[in-house]
C-alpha positions as CSV (number, residue, x, y, z in Angstrom):
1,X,112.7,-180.2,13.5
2,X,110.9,-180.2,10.2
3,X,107.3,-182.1,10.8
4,X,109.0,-185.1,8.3
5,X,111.5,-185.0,10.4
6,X,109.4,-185.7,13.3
7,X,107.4,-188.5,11.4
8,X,110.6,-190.3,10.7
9,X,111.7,-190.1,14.2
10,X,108.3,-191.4,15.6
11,X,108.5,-194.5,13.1
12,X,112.3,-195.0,13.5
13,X,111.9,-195.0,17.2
14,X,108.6,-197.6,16.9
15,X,110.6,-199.6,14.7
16,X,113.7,-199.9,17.2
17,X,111.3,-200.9,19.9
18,X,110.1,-203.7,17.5
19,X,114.0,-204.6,16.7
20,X,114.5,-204.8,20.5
21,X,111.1,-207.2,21.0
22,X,112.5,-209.3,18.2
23,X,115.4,-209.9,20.3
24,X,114.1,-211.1,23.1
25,X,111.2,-213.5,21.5
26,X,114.6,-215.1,20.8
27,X,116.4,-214.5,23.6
28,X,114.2,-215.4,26.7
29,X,113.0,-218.7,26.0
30,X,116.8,-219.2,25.5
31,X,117.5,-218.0,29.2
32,X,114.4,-220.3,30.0
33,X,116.1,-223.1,28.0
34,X,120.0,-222.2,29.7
35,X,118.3,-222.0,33.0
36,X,115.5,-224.8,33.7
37,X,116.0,-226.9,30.4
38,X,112.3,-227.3,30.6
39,X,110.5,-226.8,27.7
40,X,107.0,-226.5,29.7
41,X,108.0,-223.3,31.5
42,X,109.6,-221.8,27.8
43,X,105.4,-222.0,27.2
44,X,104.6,-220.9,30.4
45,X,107.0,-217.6,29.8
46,X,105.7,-217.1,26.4
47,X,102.1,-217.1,27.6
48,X,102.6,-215.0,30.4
49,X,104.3,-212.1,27.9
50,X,101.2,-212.3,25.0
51,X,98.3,-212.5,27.5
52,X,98.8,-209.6,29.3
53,X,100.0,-207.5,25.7
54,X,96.4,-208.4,24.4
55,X,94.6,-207.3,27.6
56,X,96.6,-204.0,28.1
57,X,96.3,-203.1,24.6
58,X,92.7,-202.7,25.1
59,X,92.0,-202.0,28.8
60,X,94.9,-199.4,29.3
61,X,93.9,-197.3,26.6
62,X,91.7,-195.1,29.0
63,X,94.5,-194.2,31.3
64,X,96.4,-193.1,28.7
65,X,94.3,-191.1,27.4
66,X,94.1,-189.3,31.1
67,X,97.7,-189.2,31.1
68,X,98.8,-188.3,27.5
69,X,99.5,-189.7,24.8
70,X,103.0,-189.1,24.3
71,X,103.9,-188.7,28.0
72,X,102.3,-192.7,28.6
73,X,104.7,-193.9,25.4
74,X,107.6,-192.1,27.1
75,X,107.2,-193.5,30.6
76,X,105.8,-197.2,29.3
77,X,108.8,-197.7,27.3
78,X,111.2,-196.5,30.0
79,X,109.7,-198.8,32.3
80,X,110.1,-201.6,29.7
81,X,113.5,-200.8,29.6
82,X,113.8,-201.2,33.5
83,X,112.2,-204.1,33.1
84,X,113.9,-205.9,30.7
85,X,116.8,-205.1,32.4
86,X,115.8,-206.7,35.5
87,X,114.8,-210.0,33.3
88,X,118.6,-210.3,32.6
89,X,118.6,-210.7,36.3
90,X,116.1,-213.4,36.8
91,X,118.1,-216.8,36.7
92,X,119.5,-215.3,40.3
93,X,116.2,-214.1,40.9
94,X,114.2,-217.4,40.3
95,X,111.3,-218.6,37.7
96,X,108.5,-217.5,39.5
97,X,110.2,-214.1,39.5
98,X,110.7,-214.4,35.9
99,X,107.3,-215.1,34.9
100,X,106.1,-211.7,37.0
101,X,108.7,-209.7,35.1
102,X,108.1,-211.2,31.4
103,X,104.2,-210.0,32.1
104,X,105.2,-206.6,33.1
105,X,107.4,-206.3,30.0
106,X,104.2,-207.9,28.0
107,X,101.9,-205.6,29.5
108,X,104.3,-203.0,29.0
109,X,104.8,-203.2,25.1
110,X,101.3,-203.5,24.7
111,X,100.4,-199.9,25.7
112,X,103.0,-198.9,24.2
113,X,103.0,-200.0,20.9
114,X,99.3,-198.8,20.7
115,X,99.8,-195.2,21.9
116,X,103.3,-194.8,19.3
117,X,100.5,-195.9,16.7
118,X,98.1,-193.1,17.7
119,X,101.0,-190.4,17.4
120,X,101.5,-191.6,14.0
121,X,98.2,-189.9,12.2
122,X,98.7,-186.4,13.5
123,X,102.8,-186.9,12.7
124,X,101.6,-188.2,9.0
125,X,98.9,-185.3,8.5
126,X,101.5,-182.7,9.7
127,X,104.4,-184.2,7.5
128,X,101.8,-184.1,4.1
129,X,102.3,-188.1,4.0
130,X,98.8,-190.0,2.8
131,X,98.1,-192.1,5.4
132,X,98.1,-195.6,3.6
133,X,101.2,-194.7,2.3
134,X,102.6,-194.3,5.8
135,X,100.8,-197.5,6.9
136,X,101.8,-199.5,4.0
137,X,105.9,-198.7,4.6
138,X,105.6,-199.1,8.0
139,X,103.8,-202.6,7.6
140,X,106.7,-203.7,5.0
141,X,109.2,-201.9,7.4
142,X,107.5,-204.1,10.5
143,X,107.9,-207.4,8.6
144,X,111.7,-206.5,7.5
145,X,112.6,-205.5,11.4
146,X,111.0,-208.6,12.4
147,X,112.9,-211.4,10.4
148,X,116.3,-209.2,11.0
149,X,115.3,-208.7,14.9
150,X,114.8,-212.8,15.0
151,X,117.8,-213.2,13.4
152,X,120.0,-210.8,14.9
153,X,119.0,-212.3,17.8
154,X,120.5,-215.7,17.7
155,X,123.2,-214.2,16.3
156,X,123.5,-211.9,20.1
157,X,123.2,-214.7,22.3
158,X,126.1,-216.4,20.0
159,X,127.9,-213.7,19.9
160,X,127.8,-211.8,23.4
161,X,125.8,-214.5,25.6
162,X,121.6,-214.1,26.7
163,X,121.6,-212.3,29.5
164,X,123.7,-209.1,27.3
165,X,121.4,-209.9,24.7
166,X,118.5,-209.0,26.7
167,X,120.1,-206.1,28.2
168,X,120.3,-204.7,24.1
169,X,116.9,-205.6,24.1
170,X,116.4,-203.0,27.1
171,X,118.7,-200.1,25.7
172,X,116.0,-200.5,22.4
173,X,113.0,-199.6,24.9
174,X,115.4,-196.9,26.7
175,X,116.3,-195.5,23.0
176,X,112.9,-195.1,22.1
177,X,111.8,-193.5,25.1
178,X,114.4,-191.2,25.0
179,X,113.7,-190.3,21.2
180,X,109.8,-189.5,21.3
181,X,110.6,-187.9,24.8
182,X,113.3,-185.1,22.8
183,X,112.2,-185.3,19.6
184,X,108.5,-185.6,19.1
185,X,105.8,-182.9,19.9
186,X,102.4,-183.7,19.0
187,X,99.8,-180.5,19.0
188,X,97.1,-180.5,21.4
189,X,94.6,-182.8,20.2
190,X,91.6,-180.7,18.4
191,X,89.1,-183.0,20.2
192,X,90.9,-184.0,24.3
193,X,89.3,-186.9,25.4
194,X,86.3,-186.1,27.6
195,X,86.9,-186.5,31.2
196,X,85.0,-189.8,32.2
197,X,85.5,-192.5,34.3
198,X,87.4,-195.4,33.7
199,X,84.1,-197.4,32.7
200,X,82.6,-194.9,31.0
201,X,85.7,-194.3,28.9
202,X,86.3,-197.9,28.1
203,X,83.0,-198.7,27.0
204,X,82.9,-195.9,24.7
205,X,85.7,-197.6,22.6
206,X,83.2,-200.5,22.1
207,X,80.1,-198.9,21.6
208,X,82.1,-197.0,18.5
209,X,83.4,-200.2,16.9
210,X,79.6,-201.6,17.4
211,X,78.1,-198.8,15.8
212,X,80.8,-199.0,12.7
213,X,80.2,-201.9,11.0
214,X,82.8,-201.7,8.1
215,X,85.6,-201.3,11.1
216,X,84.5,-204.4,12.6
217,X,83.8,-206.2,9.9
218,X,87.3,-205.5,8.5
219,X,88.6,-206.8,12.3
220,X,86.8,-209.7,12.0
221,X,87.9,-211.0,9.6
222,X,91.5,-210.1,9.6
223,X,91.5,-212.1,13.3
224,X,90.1,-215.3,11.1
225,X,92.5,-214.6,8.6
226,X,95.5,-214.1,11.9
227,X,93.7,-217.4,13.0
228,X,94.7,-219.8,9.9
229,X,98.0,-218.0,9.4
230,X,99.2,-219.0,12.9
231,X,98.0,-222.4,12.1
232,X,99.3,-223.2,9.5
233,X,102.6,-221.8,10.8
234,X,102.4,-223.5,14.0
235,X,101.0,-227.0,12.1
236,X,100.1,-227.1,9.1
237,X,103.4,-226.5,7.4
238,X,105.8,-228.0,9.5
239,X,103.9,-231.1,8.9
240,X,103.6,-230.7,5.4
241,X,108.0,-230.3,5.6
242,X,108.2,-233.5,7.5
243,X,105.7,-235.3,5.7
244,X,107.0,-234.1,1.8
245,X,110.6,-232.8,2.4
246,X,111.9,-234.4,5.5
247,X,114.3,-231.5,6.1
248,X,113.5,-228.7,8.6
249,X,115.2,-226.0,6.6
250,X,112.0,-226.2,4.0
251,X,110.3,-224.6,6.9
252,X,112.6,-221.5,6.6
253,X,112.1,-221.6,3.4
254,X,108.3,-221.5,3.0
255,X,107.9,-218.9,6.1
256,X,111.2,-217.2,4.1
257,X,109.7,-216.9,0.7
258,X,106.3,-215.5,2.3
259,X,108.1,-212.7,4.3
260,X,109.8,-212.0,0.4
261,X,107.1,-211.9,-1.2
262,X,104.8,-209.7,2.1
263,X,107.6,-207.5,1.4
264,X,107.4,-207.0,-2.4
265,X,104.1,-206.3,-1.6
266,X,104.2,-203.7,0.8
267,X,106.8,-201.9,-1.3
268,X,103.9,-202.2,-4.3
269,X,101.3,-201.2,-2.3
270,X,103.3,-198.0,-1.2
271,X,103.7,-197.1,-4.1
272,X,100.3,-197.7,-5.7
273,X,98.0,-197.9,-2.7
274,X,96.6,-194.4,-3.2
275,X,95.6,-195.2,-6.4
276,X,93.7,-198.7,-5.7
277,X,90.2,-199.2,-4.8
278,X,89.8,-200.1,-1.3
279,X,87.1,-202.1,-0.6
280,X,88.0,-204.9,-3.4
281,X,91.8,-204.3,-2.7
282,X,90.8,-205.6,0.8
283,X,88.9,-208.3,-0.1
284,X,91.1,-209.8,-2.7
285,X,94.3,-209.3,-0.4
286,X,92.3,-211.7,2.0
287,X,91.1,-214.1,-0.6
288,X,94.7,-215.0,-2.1
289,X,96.9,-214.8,1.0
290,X,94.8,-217.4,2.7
291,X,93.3,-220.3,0.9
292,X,95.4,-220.4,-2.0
293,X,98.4,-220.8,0.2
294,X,96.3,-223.9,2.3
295,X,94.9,-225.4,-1.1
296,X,98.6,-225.5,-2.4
297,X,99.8,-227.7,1.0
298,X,96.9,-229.9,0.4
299,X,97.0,-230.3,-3.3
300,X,100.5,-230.7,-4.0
301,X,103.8,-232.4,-3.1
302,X,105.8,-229.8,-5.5
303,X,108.1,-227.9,-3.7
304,X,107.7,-225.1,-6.5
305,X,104.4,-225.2,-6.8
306,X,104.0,-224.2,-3.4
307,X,106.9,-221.9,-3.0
308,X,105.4,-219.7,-5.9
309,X,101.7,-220.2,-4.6
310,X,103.1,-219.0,-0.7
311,X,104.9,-216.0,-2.6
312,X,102.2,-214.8,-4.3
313,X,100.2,-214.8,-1.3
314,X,102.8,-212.6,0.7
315,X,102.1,-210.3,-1.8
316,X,98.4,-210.3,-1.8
317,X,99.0,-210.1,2.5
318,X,100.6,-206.7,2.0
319,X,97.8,-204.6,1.2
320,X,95.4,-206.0,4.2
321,X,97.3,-204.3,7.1
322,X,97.7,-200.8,5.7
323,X,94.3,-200.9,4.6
324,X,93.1,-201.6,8.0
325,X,95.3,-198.7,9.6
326,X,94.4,-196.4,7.5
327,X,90.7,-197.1,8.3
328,X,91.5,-196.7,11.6
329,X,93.1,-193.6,11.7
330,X,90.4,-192.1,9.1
331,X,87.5,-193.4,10.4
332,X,87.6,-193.3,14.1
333,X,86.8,-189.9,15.3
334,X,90.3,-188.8,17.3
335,X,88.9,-188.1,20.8
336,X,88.4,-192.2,20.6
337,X,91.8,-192.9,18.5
338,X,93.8,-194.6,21.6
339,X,90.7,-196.7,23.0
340,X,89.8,-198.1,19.5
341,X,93.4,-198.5,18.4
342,X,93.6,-200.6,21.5
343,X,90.8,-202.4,21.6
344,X,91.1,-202.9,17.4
345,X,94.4,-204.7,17.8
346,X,93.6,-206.9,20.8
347,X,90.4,-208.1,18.8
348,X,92.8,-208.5,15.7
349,X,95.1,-210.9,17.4
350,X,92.3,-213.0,19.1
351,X,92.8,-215.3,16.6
352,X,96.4,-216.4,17.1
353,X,96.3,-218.5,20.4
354,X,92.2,-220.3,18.8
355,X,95.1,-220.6,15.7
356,X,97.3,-223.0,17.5
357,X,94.5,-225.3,18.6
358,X,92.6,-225.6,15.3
359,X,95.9,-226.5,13.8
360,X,96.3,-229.7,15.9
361,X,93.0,-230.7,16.6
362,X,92.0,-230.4,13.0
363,X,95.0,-232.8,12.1
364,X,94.5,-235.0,15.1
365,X,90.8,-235.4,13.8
366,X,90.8,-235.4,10.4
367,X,94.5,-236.1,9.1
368,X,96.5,-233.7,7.5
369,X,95.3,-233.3,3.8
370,X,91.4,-233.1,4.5
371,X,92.4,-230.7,7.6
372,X,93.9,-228.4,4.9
373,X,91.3,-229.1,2.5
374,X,88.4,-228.4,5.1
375,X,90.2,-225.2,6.6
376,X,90.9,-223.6,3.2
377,X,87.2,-223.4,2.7
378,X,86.7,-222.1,6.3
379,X,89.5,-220.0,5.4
380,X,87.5,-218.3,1.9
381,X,84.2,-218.6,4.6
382,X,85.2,-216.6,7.3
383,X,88.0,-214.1,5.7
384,X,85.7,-213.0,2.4
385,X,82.0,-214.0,3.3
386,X,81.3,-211.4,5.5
387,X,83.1,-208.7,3.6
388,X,80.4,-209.8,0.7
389,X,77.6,-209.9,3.0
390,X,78.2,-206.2,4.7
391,X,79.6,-203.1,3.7
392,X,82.8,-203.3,1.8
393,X,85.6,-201.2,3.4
394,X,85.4,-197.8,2.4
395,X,87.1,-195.7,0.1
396,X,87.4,-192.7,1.6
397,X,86.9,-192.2,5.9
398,X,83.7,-192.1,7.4
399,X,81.2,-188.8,7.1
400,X,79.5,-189.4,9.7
401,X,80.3,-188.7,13.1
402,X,79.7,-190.7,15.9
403,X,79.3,-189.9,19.9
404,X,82.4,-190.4,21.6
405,X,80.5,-192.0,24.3
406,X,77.7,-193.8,24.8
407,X,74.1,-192.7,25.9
C-alpha cells in the first residue's frame, strides 16, 4: 500500500469510529428513554460516558506508550466494539449494568481516539501531506461525520429499532480495528518512549506542556473558548429561540447554519492554511467565532442578522482546531506525542461540563440579555487576552528541544 494510501486508511478508519460514536450519542439515551422513561438517569448515562473519556485521554496515555501505539488502537477499539455490543444487551441486563458498560465504552473511545491521532503525523510526513492541511480536512471532515452520524442516527432507531442501532455502532469500532490492524504500519518511532514508570511517564507529559508556553496558552484558551460554545448551545440559544422565535426548529437552524459555515471554513483553510500566518490566524479565528456570535443574541431580535453573524463565525472556528494540531504534532517532541496528545485534549474539553453551568447560572442571575452581554466580553477576555499577553502561536514548530522527562 502506497504511504497515501495508508494515510487515507488511518483517517477513513478514525472517521468511521467517529460515525459509529455519532450513533450512539443518539441512540443510548434513547434506550435509556425506551427503558426507564427517566430523564435523570439519560444524565446519569451521559455523564458516566464523558467523564471517564476525559480522564483516560490523559492518564492512559502512558500504557500505551508501553504497549504500542498502533497495537493499543487495535485492541481499544475491538474492545469498544465488544462493548457496545454488550450495551445492546443492557435493558435485560439492568441500569446499573448499563451505566458500568457506557463508562467502559467512554473510557474506551478516549484512548483510542488519542492514539489514531498520534498515528496520523508519521502517516502525513510519510504520505508528503503538510500537516495543517491534514488537520484542517480532517477537522471539516470531523464536523461533516458528526451532523450526518447524529442524523443517521435517528434515522437507525426509526428505521431498524435501538438496540440494532447500537449494534452498527459496534461493527464501526470492530471496522476500525480491523482496518488499522491490516492496513496500517507505522515505522519504528525514531525516538521509543523511555522505559519509566507509570508516574514518571505521566508527569513527563505535564512538565512538557508547562515548559511550552505557546502550547498551553493555545489550550487555554481554546478550553474557554469550548466553554462559551457549550453554553451558549446548551442555554444561551435555545433561550434566545423561545424568547424571539418561539419555534424549536430555529435551534436547528442556528446550530445548522454554524456547522455550514465551520465547514466552508475548513474547506478554506485547507486550501489556504499553508499560506496564512499562524499566530494572528489563531487569534482572529478565536476573536470572531466567539463574541461576535454572543453580541449578535444579545443585540438583536433579527433572525438574519444573527444567522449571518453565527455563519461567519463557523467560518472563523475552522482555522482554530487545525492550527492547534498542527502545533501539536510539530511542537511536541515525538517520544512525548501520546502523553501530550492526551493530556492536550482532556485539558481542551475541561471547559464543556464549567460550559453548562455558566450558561444557567449566568441567566438565572443576571437575565438573559446582560448574561450575553457580560459573557461576550469574558468571552474576548479569556479567548484573545492571553494570546496578546504571551507568545503568539508559532509559525513554524518549536527549535528547541525539550527533556522528555523531568529532572
Amino acid at each position: 500500500m502506497t504511504p497515501r494510501r495508508e494515510l487515507y486508511t488511518l483517517v477513513g478508519a478514525d472517521l468511521l469510529s467517529n460515525l459509529g460514536t455519532r450513533i450512539s450519542v443518539v441512540a443510548i439515551p434513547w434506550l435509556v428513554l425506551e427503558t426507564t422513561g427517566s430523564p435523570t438517569r439519560m444524565g446519569l448515562v451521559a455523564a458516566a460516558e464523558t467523564l471517564p473519556y476525559m480522564l483516560s485521554s490523559a492518564l492512559a496515555t502512558p500504557w500505551a506508550d508501553r504497549f504500542g501505539v498502533r497495537r493499543t488502537s487495535v485492541a481499544v477499539d475491538a474492545a469498544s466494539a465488544a462493548a457496545m455490543a454488550v450495551v445492546a444487551l443492557a435493558p435485560w441486563l439492568g441500569f446499573g449494568t448499563l451505566l458500568v458498560l457506557v463508562a467502559v465504552a467512554g473510557g474506551l473511545r478516549g484512548i483510542g481516539d488519542r492514539v489514531r491521532h498520534v498515528l496520523f503525523k508519521p502517516a502525513a510526513e510519510r504520505a508528503g501531506v503538510p500537516l495543517i492541511r491534514l488537520t484542517s480536512a480532517y477537522d471539516g471532515l470531523a464536523r461533516g461525520m458528526t451532523l450526518f452520524g447524529a442524523v443517521l442516527g435517528g434515522l437507525l432507531i426509526d428505521w431498524v429499532g435501538v438496540t440494532r442501532a447500537i449494534w452498527i455502532d459496534a461493527a464501526t469500532f470492530a471496522a476500525c480495528a480491523l482496518l488499522i490492524g491490516a492496513l496500517v504500519r507505522p515505522p519504528a518511532p525514531a525516538q521509543p518512549a523511555p522505559r519509566e514508570s507509570y508516574l514518571r511517564a505521566l508527569r513527563g507529559g505535564f512538565a512538557y506542556l508547562r515548559t511550552d508556553r505557546t502550547l498551553l496558552t493555545m489550550l487555554v484558551v481554546v478550553s474557554a473558548s469550548n466553554m462559551f460554545a457549550n453554553a451558549s448551545v446548551a442555554v444561551w440559544i435555545p433561550l434566545w429561540v423561545d424568547r424571539v422565535l418561539g419555534d424549536p426548529a430555529g435551534f436547528g437552524l442556528l446550530l445548522g447554519v454554524f456547522s455550514a459555515g465551520a465547514l466552508l471554513g475548513n474547506l478554506l483553510f485547507t486550501v489556504a492554511g499553508t499560506r496564512l500566518p499562524r499566530g494572528t490566524t489563531f487569534a482572529l479565528g478565536l476573536a470572531l467565532s466567539g463574541t461576535p456570535r454572543l453580541l449578535a443574541l444579545a443585540l438583536s431580535d433579527d433572525l438574519v442578522v444573527v444567522l449571518v453573524v453565527t455563519f461567519v463565525s463557523g467560518i472563523a472556528i475552522a482555522a482554530v482546531n487545525p492550527l492547534l494540531g498542527a502545533a501539536l504534532y510539530e511542537r511536541v517532541p515525538e517520544s512525548l506525542q501520546t502523553r501530550v496528545l492526551g493530556i492536550s485534549g482532556s485539558v481542551a474539553f475541561l471547559g464543556l461540563p464549567v460550559g453548562a453551568l455558566l450558561g444557567g447560572w449566568s441567566v438565572a442571575v443576571l437575565g438573559l440579555t446582560p448574561a450575553l452581554l457580560v459573557m461576550a466580553a469574558a468571552c474576548l477576555v479569556l479567548t484573545v487576552v492571553p494570546l496578546l499577553l504571551s507568545r503568539p502561536p508559532a509559525d513554524r514548530p518549536a527549535a528547541e528541544p525539550v527533556a522528555s522527562t523531568p529532572a
